[in-house]
MIPA-80897 format. One record per residue: chain; x, y, z of N, C-alpha, C in turn. Coordinates in pm, whole numbers, plus 50000, padded with zeros to 5 digits. Layout:
N
{c A nx X ny Y nz Z cax X cay Y caz Z cx X cy Y cz Z}
...
//
This chain:
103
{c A nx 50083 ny 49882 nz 50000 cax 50000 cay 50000 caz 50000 cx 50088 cy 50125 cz 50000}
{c A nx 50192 ny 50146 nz 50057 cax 50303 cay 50249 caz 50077 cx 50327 cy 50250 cz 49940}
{c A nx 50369 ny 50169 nz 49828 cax 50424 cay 50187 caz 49707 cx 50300 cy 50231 cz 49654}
{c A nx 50186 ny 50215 nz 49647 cax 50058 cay 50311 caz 49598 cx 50054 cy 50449 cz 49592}
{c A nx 50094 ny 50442 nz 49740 cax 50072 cay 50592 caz 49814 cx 50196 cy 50642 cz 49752}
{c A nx 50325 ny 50637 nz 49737 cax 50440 cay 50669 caz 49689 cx 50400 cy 50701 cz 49529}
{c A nx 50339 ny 50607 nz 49452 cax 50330 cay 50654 caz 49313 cx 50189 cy 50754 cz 49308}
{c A nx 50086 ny 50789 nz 49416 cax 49997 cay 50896 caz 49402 cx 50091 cy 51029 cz 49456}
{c A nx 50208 ny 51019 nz 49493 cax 50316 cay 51147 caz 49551 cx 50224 cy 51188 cz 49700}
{c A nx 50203 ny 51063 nz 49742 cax 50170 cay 51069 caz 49919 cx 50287 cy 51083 cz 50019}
{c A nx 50376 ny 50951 nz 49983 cax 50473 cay 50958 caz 50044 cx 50631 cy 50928 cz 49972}
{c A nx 50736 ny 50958 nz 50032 cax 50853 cay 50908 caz 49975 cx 50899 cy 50846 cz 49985}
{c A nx 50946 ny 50725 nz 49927 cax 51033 cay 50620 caz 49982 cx 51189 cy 50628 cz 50004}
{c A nx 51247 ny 50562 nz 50099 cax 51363 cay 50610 caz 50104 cx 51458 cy 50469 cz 50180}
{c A nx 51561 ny 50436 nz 50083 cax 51569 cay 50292 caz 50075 cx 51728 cy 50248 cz 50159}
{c A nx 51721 ny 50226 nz 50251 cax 51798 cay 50221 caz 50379 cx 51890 cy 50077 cz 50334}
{c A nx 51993 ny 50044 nz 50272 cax 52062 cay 49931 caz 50293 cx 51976 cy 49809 cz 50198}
{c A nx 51968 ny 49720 nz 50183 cax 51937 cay 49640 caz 50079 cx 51806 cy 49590 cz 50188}
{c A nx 51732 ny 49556 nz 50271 cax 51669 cay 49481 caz 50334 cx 51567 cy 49634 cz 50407}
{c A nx 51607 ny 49677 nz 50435 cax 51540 cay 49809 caz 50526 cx 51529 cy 49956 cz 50434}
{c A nx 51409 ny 49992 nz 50455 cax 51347 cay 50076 caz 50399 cx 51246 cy 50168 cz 50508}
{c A nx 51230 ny 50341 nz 50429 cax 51124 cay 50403 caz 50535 cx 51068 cy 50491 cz 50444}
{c A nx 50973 ny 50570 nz 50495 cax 50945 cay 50688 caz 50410 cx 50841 cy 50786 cz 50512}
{c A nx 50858 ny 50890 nz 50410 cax 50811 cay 51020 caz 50424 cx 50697 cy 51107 cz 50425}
{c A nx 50591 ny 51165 nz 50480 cax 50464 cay 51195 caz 50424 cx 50532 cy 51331 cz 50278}
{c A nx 50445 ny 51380 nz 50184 cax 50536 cay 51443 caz 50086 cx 50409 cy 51562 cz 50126}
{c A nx 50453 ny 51677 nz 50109 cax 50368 cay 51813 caz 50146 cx 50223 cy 51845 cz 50067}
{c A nx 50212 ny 51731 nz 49991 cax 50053 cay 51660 caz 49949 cx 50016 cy 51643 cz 50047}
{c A nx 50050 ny 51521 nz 50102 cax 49975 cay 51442 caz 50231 cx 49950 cy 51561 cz 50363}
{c A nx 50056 ny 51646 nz 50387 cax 50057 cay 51702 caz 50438 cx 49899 cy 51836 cz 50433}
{c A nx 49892 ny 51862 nz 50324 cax 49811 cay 51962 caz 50273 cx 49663 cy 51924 cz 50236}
{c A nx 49657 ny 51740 nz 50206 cax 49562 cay 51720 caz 50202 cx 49486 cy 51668 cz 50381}
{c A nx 49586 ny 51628 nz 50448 cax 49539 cay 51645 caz 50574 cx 49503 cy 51747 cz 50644}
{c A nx 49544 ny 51869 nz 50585 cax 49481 cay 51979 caz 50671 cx 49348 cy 52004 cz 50602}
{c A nx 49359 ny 52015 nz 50507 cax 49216 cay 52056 caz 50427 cx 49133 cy 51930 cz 50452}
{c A nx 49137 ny 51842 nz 50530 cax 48993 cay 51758 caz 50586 cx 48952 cy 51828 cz 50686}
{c A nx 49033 ny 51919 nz 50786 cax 48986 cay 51971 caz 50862 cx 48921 cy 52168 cz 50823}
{c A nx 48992 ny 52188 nz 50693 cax 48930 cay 52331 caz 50663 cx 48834 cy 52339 cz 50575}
{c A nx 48706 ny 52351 nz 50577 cax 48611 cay 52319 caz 50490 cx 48592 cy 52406 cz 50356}
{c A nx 48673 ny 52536 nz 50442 cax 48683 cay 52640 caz 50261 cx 48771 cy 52639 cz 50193}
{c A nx 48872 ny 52518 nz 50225 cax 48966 cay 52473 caz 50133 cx 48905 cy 52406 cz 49989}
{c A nx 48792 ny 52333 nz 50072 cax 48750 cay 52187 caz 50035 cx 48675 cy 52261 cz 49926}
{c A nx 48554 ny 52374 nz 49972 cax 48494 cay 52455 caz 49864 cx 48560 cy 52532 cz 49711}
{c A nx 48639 ny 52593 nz 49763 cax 48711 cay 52671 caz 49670 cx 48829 cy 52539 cz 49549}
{c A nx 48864 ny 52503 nz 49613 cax 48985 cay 52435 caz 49599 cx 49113 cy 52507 cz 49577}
{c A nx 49206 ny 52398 nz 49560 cax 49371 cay 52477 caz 49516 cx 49441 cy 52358 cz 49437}
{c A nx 49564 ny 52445 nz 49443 cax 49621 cay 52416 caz 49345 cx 49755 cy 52385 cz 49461}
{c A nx 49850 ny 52269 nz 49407 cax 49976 cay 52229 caz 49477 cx 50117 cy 52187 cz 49393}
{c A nx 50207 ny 52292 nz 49381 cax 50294 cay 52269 caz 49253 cx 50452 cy 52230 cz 49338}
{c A nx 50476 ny 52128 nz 49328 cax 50608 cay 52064 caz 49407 cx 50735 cy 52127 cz 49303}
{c A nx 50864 ny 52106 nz 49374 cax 50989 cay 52137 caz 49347 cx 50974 cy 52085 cz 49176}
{c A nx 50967 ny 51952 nz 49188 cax 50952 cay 51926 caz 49061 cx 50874 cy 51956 cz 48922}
{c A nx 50800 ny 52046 nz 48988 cax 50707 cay 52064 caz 48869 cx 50559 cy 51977 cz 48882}
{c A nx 50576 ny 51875 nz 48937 cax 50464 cay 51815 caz 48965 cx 50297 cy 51875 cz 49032}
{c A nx 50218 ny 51846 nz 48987 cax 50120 cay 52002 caz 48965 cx 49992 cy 51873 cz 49051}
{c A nx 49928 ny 51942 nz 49167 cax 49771 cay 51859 caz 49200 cx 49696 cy 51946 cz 49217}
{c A nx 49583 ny 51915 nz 49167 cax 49472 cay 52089 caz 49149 cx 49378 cy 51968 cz 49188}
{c A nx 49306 ny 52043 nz 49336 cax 49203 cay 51979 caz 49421 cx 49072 cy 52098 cz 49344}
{c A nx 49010 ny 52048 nz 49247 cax 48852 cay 52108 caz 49196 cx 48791 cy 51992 cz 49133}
{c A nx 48653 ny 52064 nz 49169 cax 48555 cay 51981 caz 49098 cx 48498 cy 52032 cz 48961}
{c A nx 48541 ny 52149 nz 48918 cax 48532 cay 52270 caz 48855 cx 48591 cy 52169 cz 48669}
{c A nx 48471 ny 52176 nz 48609 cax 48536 cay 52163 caz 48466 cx 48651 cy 52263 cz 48419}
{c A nx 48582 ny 52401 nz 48437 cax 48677 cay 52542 caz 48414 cx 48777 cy 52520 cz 48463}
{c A nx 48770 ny 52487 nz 48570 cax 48952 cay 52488 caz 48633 cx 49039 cy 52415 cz 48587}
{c A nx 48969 ny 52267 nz 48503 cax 49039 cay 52149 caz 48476 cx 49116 cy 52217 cz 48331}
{c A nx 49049 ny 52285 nz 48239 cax 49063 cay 52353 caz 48147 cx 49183 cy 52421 cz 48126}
{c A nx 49143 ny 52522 nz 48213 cax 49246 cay 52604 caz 48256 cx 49392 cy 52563 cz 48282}
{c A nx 49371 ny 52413 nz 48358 cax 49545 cay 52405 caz 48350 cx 49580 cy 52306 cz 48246}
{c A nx 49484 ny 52287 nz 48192 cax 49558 cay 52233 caz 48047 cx 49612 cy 52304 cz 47943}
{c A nx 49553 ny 52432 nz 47979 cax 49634 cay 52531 caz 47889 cx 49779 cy 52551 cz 47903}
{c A nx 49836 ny 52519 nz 48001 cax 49986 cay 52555 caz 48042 cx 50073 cy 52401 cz 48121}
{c A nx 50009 ny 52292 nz 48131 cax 50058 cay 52176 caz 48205 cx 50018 cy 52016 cz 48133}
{c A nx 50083 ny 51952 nz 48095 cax 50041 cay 51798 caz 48094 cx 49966 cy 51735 cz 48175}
{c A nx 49853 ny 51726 nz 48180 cax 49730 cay 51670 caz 48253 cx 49789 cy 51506 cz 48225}
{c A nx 49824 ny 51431 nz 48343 cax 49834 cay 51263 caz 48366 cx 49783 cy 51183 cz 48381}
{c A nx 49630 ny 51258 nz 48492 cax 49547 cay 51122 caz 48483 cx 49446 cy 51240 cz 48594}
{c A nx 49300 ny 51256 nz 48547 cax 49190 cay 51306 caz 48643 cx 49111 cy 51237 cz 48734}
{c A nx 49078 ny 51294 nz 48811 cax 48977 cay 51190 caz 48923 cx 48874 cy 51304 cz 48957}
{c A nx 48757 ny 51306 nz 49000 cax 48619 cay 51357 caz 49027 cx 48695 cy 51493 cz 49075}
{c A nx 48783 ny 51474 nz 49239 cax 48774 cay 51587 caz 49253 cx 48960 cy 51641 cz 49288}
{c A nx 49009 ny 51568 nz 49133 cax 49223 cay 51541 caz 49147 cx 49203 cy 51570 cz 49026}
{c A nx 49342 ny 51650 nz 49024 cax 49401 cay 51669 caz 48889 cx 49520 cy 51675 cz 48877}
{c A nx 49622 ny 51550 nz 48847 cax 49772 cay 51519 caz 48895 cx 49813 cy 51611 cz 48700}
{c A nx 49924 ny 51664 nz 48683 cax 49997 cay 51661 caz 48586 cx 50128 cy 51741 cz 48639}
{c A nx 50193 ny 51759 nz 48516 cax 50343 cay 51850 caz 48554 cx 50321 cy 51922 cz 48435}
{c A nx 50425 ny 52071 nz 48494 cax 50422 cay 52194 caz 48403 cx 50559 cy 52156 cz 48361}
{c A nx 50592 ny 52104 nz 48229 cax 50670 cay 52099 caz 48166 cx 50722 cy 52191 cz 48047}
{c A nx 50843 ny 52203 nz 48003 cax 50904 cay 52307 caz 47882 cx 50762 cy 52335 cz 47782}
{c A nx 50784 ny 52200 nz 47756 cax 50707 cay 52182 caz 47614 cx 50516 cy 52259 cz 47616}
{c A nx 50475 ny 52208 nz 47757 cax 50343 cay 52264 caz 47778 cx 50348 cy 52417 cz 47829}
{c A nx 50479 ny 52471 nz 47866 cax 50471 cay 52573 caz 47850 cx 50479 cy 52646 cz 47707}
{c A nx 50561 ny 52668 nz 47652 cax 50557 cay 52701 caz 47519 cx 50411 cy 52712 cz 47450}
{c A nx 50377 ny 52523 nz 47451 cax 50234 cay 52592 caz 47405 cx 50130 cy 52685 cz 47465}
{c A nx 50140 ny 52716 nz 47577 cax 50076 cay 52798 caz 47631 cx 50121 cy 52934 cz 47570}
{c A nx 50248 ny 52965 nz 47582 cax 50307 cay 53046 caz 47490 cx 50228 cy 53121 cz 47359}
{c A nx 50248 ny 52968 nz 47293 cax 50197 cay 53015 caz 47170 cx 50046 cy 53023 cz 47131}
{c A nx 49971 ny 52984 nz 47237 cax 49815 cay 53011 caz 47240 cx 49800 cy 53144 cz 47272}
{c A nx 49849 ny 53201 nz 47305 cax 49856 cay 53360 caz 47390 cx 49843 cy 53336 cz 47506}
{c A nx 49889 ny 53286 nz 47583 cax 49924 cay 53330 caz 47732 cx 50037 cy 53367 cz 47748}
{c A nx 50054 ny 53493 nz 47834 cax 50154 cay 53527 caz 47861 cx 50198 cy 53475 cz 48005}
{c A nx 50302 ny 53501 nz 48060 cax 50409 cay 53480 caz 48153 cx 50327 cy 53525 cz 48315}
{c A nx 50290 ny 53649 nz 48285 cax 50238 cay 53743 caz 48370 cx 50061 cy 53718 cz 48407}
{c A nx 50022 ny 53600 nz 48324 cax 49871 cay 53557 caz 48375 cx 49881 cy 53422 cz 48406}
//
């Protein structure tokens, strides 16, 4: 179940010697545990963009889903998840659709 949670970017694995292993909650887990307890998180939603580029947009919102396809590689949607990464290439096209830098 940890390797689940590790490939949804729940937690990190971190691989101790050939036999022993541990891991990490990742500032997802972190963020999605607080927002069970803030309910106008839950309303509005947000958006969560890691070191890597790795992008989770908590809406239920078609518009919103939209919206970051204009500028990010959408990976895989769920009712109320939207995992992708803002990569070179999806920037550019954003680029070249007319978005600028500054919106």
């Amino acid at each position: 179940m940890i390797k689940d949670f590790a490939d949804l970017g729940l937690v990190k694995l971190q691989q101790v010697g050939r036999k022993e292993s541990w891991f990490i909650p990742t500032k997802l887990a972190t963020n999605l545990s607080m927002s069970l307890t803030d309910s106008s998180a839950r309303k509005e939603g947000f958006v969560v963009v890691e070191t890597n580029f790795r992008m989770y947009a908590y809406s239920t919102s078609k518009l919103h889903c939209e919206i970051l396809r204009l500028f990010s590689k959408i990976e895989y949607q769920l009712p109320n998840l939207i995992v992708g990464a803002i990569t070179k290439e999806s920037l550019y096209n954003a680029f070249e659709n007319g978005i600028t830098a500054e919106q």
